[in-house]
LUMLUMDREN-2810 file (N, C-alpha, C; in Angstrom, 1 decimal):
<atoms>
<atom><aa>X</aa><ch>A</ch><at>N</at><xx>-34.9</xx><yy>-9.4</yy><zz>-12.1</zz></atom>
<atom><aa>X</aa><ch>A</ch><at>CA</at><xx>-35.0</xx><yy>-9.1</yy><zz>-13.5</zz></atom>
<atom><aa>X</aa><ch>A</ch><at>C</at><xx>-33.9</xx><yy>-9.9</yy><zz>-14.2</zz></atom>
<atom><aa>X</aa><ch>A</ch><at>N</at><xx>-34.5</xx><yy>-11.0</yy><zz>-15.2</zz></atom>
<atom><aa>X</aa><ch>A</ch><at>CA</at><xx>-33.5</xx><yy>-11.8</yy><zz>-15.5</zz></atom>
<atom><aa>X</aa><ch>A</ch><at>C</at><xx>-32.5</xx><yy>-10.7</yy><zz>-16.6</zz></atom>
<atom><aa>X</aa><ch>A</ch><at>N</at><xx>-31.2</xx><yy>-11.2</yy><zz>-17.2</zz></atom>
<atom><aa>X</aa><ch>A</ch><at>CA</at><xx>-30.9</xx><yy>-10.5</yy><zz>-18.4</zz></atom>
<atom><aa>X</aa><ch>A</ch><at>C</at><xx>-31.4</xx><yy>-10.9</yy><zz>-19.7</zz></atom>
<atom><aa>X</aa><ch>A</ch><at>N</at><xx>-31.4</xx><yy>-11.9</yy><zz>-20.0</zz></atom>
<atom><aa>X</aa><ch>A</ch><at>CA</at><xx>-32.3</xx><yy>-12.0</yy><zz>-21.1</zz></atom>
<atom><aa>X</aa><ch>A</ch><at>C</at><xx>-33.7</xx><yy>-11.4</yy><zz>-21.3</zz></atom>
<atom><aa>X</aa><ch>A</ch><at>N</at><xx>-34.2</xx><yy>-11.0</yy><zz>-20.8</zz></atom>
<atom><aa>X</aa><ch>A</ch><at>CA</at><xx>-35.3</xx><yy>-9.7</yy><zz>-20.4</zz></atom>
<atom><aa>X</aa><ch>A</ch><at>C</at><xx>-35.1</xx><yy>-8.5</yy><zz>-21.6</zz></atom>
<atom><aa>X</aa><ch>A</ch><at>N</at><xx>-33.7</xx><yy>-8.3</yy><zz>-21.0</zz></atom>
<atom><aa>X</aa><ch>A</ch><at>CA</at><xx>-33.3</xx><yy>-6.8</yy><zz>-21.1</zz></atom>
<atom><aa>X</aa><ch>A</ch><at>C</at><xx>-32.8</xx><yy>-6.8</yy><zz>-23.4</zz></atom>
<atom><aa>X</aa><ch>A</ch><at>N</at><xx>-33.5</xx><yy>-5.4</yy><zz>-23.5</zz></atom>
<atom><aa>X</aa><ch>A</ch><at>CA</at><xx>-32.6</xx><yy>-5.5</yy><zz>-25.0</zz></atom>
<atom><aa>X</aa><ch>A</ch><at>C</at><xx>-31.1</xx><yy>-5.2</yy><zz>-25.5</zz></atom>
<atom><aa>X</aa><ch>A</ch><at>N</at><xx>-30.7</xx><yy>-5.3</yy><zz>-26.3</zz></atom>
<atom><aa>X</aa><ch>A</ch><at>CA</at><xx>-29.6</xx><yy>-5.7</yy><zz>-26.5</zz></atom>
<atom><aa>X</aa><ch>A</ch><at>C</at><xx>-28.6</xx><yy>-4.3</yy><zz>-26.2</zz></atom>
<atom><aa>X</aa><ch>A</ch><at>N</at><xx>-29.6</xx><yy>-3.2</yy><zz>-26.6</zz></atom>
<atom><aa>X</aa><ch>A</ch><at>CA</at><xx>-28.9</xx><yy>-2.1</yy><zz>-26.1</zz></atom>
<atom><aa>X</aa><ch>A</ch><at>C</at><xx>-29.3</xx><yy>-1.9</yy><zz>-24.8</zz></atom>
<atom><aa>X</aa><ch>A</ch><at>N</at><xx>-29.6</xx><yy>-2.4</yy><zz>-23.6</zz></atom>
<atom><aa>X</aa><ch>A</ch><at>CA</at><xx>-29.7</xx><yy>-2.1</yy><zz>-22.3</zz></atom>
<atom><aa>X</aa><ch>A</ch><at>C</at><xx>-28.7</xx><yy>-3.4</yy><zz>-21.9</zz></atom>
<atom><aa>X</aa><ch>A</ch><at>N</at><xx>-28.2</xx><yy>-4.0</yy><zz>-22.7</zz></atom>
<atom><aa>X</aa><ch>A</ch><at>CA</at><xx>-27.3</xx><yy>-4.8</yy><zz>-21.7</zz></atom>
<atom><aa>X</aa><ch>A</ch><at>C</at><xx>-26.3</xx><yy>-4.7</yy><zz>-21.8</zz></atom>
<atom><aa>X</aa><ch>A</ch><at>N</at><xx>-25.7</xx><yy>-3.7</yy><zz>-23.2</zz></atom>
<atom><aa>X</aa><ch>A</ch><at>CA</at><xx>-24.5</xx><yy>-3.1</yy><zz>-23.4</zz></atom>
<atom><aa>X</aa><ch>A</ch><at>C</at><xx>-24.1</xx><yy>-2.1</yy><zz>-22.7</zz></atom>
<atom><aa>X</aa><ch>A</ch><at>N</at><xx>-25.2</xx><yy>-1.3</yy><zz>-22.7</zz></atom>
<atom><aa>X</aa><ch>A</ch><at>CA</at><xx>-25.0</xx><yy>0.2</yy><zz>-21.3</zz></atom>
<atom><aa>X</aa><ch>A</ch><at>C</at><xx>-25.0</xx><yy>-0.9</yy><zz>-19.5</zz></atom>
<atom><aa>X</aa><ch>A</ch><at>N</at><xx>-25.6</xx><yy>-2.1</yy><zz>-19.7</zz></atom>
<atom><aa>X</aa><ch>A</ch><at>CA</at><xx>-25.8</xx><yy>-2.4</yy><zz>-18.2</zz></atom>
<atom><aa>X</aa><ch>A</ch><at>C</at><xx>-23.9</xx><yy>-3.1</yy><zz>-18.2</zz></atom>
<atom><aa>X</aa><ch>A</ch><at>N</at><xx>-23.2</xx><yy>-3.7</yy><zz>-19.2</zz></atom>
<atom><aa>X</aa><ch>A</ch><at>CA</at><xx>-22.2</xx><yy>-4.0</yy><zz>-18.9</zz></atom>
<atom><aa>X</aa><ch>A</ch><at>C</at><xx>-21.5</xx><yy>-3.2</yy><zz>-18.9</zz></atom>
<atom><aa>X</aa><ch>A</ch><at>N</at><xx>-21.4</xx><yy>-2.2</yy><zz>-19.4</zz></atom>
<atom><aa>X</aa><ch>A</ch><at>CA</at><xx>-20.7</xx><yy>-0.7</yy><zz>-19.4</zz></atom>
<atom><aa>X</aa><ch>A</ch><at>C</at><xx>-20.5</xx><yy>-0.2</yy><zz>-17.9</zz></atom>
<atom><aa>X</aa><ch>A</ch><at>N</at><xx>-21.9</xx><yy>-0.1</yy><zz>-17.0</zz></atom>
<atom><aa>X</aa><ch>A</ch><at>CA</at><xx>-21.8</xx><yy>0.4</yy><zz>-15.8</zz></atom>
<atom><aa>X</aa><ch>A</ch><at>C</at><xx>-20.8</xx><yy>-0.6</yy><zz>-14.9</zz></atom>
<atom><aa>X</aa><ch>A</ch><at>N</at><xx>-21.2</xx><yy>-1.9</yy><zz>-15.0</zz></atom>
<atom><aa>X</aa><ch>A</ch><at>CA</at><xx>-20.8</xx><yy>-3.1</yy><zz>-14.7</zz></atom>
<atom><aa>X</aa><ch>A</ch><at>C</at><xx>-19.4</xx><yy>-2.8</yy><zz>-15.1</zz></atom>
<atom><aa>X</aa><ch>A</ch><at>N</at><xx>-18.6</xx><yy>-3.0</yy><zz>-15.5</zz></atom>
<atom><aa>X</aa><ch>A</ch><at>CA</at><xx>-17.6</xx><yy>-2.3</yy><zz>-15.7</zz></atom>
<atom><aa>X</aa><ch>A</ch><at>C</at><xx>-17.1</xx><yy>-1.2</yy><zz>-14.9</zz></atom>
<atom><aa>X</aa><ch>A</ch><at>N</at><xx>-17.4</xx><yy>-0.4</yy><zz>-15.3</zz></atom>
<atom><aa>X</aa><ch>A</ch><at>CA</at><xx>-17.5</xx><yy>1.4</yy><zz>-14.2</zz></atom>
<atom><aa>X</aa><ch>A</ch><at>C</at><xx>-17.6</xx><yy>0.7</yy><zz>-13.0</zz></atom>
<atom><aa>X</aa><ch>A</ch><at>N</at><xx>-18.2</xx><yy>-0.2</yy><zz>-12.5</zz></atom>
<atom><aa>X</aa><ch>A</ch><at>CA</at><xx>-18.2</xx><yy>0.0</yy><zz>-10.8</zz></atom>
<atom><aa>X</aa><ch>A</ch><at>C</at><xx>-17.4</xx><yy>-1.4</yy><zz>-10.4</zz></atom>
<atom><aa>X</aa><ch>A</ch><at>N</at><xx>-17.3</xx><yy>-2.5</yy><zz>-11.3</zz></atom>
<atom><aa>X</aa><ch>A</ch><at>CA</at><xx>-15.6</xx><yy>-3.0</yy><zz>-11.4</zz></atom>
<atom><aa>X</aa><ch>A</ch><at>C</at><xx>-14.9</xx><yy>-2.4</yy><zz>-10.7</zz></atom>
<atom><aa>X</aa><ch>A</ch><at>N</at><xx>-14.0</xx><yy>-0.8</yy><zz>-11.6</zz></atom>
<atom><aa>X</aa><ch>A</ch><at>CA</at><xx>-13.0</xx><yy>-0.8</yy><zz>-11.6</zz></atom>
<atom><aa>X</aa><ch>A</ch><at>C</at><xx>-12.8</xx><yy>0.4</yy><zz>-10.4</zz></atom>
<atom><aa>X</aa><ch>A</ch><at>N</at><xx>-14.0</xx><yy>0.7</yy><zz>-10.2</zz></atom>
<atom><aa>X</aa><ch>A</ch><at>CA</at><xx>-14.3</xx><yy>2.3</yy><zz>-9.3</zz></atom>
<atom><aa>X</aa><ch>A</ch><at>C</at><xx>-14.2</xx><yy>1.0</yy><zz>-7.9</zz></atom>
<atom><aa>X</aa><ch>A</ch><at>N</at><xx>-14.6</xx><yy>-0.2</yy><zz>-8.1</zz></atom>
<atom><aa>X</aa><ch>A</ch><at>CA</at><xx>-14.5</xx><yy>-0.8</yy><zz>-6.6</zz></atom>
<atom><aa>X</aa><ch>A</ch><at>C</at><xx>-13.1</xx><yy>-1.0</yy><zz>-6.4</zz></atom>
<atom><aa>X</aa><ch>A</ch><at>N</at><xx>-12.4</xx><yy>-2.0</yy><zz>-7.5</zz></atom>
<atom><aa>X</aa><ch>A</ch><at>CA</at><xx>-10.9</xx><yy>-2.6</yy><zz>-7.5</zz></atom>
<atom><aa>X</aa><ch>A</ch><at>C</at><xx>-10.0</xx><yy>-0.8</yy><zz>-7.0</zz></atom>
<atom><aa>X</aa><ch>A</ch><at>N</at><xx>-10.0</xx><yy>0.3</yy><zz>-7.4</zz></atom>
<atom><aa>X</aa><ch>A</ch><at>CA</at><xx>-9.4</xx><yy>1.4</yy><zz>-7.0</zz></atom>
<atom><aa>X</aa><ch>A</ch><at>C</at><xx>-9.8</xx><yy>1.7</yy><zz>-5.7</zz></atom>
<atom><aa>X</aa><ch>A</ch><at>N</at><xx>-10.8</xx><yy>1.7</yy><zz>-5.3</zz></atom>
<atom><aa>X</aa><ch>A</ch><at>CA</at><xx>-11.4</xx><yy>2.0</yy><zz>-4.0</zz></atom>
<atom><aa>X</aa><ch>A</ch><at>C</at><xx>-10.6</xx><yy>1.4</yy><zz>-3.2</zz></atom>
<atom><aa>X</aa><ch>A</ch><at>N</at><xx>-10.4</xx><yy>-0.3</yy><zz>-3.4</zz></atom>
<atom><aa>X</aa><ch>A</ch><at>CA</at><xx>-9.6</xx><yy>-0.8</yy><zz>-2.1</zz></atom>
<atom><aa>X</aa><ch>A</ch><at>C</at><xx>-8.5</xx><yy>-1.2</yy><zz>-2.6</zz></atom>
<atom><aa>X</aa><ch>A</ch><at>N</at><xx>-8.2</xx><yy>-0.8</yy><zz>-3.3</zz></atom>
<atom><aa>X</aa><ch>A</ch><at>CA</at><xx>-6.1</xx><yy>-0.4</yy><zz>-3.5</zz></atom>
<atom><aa>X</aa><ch>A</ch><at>C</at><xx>-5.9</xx><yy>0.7</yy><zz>-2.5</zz></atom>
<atom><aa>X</aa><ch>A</ch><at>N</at><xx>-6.3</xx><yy>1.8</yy><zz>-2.8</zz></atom>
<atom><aa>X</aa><ch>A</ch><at>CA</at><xx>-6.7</xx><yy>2.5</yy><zz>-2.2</zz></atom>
<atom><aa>X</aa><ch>A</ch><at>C</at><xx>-6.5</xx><yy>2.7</yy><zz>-0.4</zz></atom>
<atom><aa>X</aa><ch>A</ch><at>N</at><xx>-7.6</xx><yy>2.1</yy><zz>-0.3</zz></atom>
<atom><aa>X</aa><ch>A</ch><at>CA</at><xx>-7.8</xx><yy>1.4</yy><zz>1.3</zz></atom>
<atom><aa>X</aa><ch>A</ch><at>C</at><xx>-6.5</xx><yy>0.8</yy><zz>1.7</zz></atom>
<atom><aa>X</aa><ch>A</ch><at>N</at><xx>-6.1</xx><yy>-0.4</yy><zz>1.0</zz></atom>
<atom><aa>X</aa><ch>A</ch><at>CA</at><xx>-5.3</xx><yy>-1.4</yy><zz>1.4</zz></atom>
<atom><aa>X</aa><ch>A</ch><at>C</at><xx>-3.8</xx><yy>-0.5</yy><zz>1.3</zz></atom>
<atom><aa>X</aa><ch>A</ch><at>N</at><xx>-3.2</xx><yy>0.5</yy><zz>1.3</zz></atom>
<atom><aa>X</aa><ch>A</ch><at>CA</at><xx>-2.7</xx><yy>1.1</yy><zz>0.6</zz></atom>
<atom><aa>X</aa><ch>A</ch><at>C</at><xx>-2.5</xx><yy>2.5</yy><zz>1.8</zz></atom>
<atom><aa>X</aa><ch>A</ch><at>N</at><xx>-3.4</xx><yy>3.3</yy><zz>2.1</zz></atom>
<atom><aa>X</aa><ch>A</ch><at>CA</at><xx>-3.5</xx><yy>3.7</yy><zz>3.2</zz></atom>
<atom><aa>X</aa><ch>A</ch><at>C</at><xx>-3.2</xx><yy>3.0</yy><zz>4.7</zz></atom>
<atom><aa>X</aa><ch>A</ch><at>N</at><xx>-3.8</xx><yy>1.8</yy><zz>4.5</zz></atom>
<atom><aa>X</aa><ch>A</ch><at>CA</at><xx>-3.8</xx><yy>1.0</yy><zz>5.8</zz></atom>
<atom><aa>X</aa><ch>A</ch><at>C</at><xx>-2.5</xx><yy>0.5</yy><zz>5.9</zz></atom>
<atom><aa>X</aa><ch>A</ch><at>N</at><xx>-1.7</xx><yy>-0.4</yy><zz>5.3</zz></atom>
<atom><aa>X</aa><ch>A</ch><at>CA</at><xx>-0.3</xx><yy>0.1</yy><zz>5.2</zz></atom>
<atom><aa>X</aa><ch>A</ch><at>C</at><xx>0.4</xx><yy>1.3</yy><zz>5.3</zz></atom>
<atom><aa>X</aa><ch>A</ch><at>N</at><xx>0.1</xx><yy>2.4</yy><zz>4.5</zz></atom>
<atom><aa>X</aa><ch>A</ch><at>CA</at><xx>1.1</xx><yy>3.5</yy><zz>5.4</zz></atom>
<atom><aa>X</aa><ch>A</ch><at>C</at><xx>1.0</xx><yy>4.1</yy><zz>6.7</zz></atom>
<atom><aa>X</aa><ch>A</ch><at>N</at><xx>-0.6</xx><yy>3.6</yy><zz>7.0</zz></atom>
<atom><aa>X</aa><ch>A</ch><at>CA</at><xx>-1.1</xx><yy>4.2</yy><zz>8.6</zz></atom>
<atom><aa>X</aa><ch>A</ch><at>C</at><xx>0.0</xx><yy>2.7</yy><zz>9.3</zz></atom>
<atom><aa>X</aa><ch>A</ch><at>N</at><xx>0.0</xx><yy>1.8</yy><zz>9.1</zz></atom>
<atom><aa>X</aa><ch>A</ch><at>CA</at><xx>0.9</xx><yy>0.8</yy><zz>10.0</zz></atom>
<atom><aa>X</aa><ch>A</ch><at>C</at><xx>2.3</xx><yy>1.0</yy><zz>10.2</zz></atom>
<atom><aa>X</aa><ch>A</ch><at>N</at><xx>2.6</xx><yy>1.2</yy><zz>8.7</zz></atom>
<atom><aa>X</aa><ch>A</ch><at>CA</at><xx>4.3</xx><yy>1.7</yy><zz>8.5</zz></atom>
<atom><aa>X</aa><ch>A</ch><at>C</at><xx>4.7</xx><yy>2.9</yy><zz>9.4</zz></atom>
<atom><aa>X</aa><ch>A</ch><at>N</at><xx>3.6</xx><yy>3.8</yy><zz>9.1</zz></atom>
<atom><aa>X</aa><ch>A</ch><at>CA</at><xx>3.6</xx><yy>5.0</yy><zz>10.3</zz></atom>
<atom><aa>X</aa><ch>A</ch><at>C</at><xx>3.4</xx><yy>4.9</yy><zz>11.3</zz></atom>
<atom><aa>X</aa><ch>A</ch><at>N</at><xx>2.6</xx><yy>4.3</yy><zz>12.0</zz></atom>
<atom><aa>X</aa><ch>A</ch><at>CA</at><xx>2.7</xx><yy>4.2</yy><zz>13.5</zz></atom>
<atom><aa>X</aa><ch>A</ch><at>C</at><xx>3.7</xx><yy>3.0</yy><zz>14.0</zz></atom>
<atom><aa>X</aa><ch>A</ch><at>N</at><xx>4.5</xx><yy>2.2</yy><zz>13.4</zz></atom>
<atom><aa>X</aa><ch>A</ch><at>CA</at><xx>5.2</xx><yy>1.4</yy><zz>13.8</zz></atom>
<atom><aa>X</aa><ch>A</ch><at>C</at><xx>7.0</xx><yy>2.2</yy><zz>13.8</zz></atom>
<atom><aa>X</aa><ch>A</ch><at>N</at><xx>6.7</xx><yy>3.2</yy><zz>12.8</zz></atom>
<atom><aa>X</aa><ch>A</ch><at>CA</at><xx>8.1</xx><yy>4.0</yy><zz>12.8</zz></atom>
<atom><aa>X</aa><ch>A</ch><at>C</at><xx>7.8</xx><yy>5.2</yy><zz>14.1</zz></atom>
<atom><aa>X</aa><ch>A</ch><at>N</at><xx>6.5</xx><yy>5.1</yy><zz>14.6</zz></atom>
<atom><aa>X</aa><ch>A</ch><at>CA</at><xx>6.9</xx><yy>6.3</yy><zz>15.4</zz></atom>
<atom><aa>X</aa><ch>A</ch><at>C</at><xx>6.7</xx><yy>5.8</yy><zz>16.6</zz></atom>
<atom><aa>X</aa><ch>A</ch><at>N</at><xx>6.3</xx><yy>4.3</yy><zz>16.9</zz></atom>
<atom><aa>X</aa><ch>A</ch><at>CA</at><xx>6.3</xx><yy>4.0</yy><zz>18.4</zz></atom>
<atom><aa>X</aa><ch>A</ch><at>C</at><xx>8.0</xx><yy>3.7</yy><zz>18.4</zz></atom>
<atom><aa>X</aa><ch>A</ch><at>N</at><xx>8.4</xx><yy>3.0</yy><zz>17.1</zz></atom>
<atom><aa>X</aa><ch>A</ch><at>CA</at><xx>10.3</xx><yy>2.3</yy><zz>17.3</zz></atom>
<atom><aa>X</aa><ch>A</ch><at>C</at><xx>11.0</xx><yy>3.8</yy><zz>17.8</zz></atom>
<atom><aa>X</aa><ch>A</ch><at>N</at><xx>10.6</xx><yy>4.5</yy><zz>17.3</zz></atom>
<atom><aa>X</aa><ch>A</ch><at>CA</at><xx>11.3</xx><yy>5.6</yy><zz>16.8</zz></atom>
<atom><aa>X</aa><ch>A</ch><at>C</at><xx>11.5</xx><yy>6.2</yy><zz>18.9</zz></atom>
<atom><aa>X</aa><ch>A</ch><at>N</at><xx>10.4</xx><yy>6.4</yy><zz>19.5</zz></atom>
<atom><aa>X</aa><ch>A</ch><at>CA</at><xx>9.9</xx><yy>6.9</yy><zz>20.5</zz></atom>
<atom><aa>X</aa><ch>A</ch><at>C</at><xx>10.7</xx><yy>5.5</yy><zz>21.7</zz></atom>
<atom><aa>X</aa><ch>A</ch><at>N</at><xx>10.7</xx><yy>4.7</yy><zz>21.3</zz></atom>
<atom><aa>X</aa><ch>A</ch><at>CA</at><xx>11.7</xx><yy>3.5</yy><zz>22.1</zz></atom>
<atom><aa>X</aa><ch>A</ch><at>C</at><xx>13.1</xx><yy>4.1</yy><zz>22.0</zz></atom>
<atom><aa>X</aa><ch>A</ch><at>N</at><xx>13.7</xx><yy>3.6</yy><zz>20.8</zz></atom>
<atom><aa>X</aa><ch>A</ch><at>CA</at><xx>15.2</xx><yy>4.1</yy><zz>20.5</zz></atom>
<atom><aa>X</aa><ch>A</ch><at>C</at><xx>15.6</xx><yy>5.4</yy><zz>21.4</zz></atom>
<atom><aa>X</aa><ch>A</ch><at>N</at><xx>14.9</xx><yy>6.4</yy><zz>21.2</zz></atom>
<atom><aa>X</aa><ch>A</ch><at>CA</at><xx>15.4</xx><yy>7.5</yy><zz>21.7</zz></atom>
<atom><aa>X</aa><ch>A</ch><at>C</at><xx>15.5</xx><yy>7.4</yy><zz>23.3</zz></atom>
<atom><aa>X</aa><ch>A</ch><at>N</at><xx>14.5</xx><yy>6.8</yy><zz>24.4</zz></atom>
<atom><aa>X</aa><ch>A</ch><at>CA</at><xx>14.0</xx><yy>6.8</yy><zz>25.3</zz></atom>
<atom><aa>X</aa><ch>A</ch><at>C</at><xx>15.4</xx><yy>5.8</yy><zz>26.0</zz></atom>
<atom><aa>X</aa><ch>A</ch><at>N</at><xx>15.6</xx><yy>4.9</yy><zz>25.2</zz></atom>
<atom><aa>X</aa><ch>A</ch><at>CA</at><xx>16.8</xx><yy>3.9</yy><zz>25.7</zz></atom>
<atom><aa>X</aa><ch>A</ch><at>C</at><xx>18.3</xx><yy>5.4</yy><zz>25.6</zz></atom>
<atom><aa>X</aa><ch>A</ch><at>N</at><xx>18.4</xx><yy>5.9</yy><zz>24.8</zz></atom>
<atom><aa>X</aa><ch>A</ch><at>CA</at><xx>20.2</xx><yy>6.6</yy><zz>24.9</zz></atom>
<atom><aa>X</aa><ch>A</ch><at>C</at><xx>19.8</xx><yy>7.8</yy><zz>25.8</zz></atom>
<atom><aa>X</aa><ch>A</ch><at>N</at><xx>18.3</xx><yy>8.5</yy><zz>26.3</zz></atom>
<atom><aa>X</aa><ch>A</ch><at>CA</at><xx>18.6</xx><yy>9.4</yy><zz>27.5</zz></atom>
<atom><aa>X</aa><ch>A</ch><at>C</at><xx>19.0</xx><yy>8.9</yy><zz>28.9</zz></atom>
<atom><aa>X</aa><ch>A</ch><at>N</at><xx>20.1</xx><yy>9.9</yy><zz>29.3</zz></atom>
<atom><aa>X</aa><ch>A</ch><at>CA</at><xx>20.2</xx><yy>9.7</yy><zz>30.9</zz></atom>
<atom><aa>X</aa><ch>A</ch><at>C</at><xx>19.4</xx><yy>9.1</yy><zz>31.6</zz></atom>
<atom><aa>X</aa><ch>A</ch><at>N</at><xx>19.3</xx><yy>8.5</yy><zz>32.4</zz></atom>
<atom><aa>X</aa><ch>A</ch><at>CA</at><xx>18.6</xx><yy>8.2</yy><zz>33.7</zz></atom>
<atom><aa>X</aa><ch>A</ch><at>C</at><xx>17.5</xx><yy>9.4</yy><zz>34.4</zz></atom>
<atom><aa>X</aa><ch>A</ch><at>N</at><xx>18.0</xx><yy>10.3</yy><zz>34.3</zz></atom>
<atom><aa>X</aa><ch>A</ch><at>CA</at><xx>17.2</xx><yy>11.6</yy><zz>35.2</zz></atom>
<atom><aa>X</aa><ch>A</ch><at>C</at><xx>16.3</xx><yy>12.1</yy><zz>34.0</zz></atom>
<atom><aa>X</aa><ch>A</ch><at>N</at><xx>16.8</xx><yy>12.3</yy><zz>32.7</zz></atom>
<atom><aa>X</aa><ch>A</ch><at>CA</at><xx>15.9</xx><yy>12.7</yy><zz>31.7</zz></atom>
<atom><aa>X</aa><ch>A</ch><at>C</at><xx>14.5</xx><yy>11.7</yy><zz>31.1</zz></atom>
<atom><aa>X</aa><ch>A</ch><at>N</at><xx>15.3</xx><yy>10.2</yy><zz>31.1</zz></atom>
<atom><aa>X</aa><ch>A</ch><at>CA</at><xx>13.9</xx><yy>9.4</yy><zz>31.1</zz></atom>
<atom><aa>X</aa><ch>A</ch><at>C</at><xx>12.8</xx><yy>9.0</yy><zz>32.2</zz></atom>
<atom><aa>X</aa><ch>A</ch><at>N</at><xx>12.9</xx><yy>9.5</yy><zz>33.8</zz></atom>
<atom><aa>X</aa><ch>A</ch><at>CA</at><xx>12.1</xx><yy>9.5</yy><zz>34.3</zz></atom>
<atom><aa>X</aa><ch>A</ch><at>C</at><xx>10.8</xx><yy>10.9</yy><zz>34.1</zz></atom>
<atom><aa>X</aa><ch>A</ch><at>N</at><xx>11.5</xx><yy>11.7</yy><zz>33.6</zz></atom>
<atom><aa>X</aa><ch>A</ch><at>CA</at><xx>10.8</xx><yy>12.8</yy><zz>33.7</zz></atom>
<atom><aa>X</aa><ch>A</ch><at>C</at><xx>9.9</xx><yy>12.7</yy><zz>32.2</zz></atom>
<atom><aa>X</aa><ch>A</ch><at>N</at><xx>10.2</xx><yy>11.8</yy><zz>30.7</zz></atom>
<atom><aa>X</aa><ch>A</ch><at>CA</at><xx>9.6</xx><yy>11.7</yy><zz>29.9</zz></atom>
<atom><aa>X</aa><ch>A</ch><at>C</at><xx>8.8</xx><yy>10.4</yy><zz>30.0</zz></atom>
</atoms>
C-alpha cells in the first residue's frame, strides 16, 4: 500500500504510530544493551572476585574448594 494512497488524516495517525514504535524500539534496546553489560560486569566481578580469593587461601584449604 503505497502512502500516497492513504488520506491525509491516516497518514498523520500512521506517522504517529511510526513514531510510537521508533521510540518503544530505541528503549527496548538501550535497554537490552544495558542489561547485557551489567550481566558481563557481573559475571566478570564474580569469576575475578572467585580467583583473588582462591590465590590468599592456604594450600590445604584450596585443594578442598
Amino acid at each position: 500500500m503505497a502512502l500516497q494512497d492513504l488520506t491525509p488524516q491516516l497518514r498523520t495517525r500512521l506517522s504517529r504510530v511510526e513514531r510510537a514504535v521508533g521510540w518503544f524500539v530505541f528503549i527496548a534496546t538501550a535497554l537490552l544493551l544495558f542489561g547485557f553489560g551489567y550481566y558481563i560486569y557481573h559475571t566478570a566481578e564474580r569469576k575475578a572476585g572467585s580467583r583473588s580469593r582462591l590465590r590468599f587461601l592456604p594450600m590445604s584449604k584450596a585443594r578442598k574448594a
